[in-house]
C-alpha positions, -999 to 999 in steps of 0.1 A, spaced: -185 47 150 -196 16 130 -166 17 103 -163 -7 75 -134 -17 59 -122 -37 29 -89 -59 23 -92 -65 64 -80 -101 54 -44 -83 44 -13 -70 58 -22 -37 70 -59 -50 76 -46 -74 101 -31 -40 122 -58 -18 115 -85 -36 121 -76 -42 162 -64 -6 162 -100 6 147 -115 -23 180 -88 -7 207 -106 30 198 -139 19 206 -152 11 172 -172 -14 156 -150 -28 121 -172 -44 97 -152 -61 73 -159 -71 36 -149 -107 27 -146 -124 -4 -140 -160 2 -144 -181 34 -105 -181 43 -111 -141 41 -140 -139 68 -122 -165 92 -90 -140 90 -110 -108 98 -137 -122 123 -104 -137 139 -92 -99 139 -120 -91 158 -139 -78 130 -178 -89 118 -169 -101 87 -198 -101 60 -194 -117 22 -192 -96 -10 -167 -81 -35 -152 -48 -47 -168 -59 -81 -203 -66 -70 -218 -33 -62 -251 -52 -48 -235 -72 -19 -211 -34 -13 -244 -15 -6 -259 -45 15 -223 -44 34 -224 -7 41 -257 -5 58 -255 16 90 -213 23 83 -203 60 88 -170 54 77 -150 35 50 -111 30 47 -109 13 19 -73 -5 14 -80 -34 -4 -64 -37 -35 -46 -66 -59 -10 -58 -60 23 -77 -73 52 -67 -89 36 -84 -120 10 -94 -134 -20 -85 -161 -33 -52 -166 -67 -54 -170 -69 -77 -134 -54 -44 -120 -81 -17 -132 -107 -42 -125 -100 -48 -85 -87 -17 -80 -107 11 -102 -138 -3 -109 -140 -18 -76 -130 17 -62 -156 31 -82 -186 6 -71 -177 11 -34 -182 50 -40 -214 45 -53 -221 22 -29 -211 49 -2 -228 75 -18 -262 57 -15 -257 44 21 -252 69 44 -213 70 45 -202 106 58 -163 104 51 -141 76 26 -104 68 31 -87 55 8 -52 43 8 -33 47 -22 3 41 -31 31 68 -35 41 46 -64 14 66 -77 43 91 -89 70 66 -95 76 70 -131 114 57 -134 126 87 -123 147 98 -94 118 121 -67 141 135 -41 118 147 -13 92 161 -28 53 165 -17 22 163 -29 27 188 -51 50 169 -73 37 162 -108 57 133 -127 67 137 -160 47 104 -169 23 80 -157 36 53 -140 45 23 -163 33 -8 -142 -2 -19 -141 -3 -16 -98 6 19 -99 -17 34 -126 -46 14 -112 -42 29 -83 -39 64 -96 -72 62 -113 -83 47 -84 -72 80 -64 -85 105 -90 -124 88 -86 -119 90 -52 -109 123 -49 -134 138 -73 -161 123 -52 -159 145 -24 -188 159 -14 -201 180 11 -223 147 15 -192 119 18 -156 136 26 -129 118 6 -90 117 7 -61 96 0 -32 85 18 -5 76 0 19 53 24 54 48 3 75 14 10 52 -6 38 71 -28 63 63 -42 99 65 -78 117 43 -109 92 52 -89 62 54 -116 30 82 -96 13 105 -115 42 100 -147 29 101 -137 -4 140 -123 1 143 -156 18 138 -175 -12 158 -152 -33 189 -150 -14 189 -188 -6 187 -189 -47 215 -165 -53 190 -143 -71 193 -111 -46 212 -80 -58 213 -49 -55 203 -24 -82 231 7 -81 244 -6 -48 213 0 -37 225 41 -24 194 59 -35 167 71 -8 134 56 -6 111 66 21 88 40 42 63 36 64 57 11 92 28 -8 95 15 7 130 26 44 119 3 39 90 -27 26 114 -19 60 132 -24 82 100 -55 61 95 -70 69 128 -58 102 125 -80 107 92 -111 94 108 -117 128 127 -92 154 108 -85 163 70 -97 185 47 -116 163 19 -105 159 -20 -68 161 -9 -43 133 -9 -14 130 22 24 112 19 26 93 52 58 82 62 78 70 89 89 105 94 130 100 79 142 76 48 173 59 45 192 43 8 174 10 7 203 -7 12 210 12 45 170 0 53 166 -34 37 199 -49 53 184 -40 86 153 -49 82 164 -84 68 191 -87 98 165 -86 119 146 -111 104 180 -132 99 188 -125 61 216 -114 53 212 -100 20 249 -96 7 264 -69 -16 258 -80 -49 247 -55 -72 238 -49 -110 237 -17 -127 203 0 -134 204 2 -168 211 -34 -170 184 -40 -148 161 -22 -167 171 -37 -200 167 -74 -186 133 -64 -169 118 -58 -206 134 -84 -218 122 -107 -196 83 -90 -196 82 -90 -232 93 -130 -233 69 -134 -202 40 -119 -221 46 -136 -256 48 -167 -239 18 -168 -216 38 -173 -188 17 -175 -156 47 -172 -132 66 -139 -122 98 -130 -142 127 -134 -116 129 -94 -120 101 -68 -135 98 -32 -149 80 -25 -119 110 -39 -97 137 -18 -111 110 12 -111 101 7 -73 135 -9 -59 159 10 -80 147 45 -83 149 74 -51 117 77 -40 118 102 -10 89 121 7 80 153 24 46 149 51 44 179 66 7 181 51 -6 152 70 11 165 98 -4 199 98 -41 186 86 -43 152 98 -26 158 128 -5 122 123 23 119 145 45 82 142 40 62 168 73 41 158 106 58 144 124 33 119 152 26 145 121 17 172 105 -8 147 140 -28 140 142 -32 171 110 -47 179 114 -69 151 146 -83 167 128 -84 198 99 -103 181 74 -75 196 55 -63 163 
């Protein structure tokens, strides 16, 4: 199948996209600057110009595409608000119009589970689970919204579903460099010790679900993938450093206080005009210092997904330099 995808030039694009070639596909991949269509032709990709916010150049993209994953997105862990909704819903929303004109039989979109991270504790729960609120950082709620257009689209025309990886990890990751820089600036601690659960997702096991989704899933529905177990973060980040060769230390500051210096320090950041990142944010303490564990059996049972890599598998592949 001719499949096209967007954010190819990313993280999980630079898995996914040799996966989609290994099946037997051909990956068309959107790209929005030069550096962009060097990474994904280099990925094996044919890379063609144009932007989530330029519906024209999505629906010039598309032609001949059956399928679209669709994981590009802007994320950090800061940042404006209104950048967020732009990339992220509108652009969502101009690539599903763009679908809907071009042929495309089936959309997959890849969400967040910080979709239901509200700031407070989810101890394995499923899709079922309805937060309290919606989530207080610009990322997540973008990508809510995002999800809701997606999954209202479905059609008997275009099937439509979301998966919604949790904490995403693997080998070229940049969150490795960026606990680099913060332990070898004594900024790294732990919030709560760092003893609450968060579940994750490596990189190839999210490939897998991806693959899987291509021929399986009931449309309009949105599936946890996860690496199939979940660990504190302490237990899982001090491994996952190790093998990178951080040691990350046992530092730690209490949640609330945390929390307190995070809207301090956004409110300052804002007034300000501040272009850099606060050295911690709401959506820090919100993502890094709340439980955040998961139940897929749904993906399991309708998707088929299986992992490819159990947690224990992956750390050791990463201190063997394999992936």
């Amino acid at each position: 199948m001719r499949i096209f995808v967007t954010g190819g030039s990313g993280f999980v694009g630079g898995y996914l996209i040799p996966k989609l070639i290994e099946e037997g596909h051909d990956v068309v991949a959107l790209a929005r600057s030069s550096h962009s269509l060097k990474e994904v032709e280099a990925r094996g990709a044919r890379g063609v110009a144009g932007d989530l916010t330029d519906v024209t150049s999505l629906r010039a993209a598309l032609q001949g595409c059956e399928i679209v994953v669709h994981a590009g997105a802007a994320f950090e862990m800061w940042g404006d608000d209104e950048h967020f909704y732009t990339v992220n819903v509108e652009g969502t929303e101009n690539l599903l119009e763009a679908a809907r004109g071009g042929g495309v039989r089936r959309l997959i979109y890849i969400s967040a589970a910080s979709v239901i991270a509200d700031g407070s504790p989810a101890n394995m729960v499923d899709e079922s689970y309805q937060p309290r609120r919606t989530p207080p950082d610009g990322y997540s709620k973008s990508k809510l919204a995002a999800e809701q257009r997606v999954v209202a689209a479905n059609s008997p025309e275009m099937t439509t579903l979301a998966l919604r990886p949790p904490f995403i990890w693997g080998k070229g990751h940049s969150m490795t460099e960026t606990m680099r820089q913060a332990v070898a600036n004594g900024r790294w601690m732990w919030i709560d010790g760092g003893n609450h659960r968060l579940s994750t997702v490596h990189v190839e096991n999210l490939c897998a679900a991806v693959i899987s989704s291509l021929y399986q899933g009931k449309g309009g529905e949105i599936y946890f993938i996860t690496d199939g177990e979940s660990r504190s973060i302490r237990q899982f980040l001090t491994a996952w450093m190790e093998a990178e060769g951080i040691k990350l230390g046992s530092r730690s500051v209490p949640r609330w206080m945390a929390a307190v210096s995070a809207s301090i320090l956004a409110r300052i950041w804002r007034f300000l005009n501040l272009k850099s990142m606060p050295p911690i944010t709401p959506s820090m303490v919100t993502m890094m210092g709340t439980e955040l564990s998961l139940r897929d059996e749904k993906a399991r049972d309708n998707l088929q997904y299986r992992h490819v890599l159990t947690i224990d598998e992956g750390l050791n592949a990463l201190r063997n330099k394999l992936t």
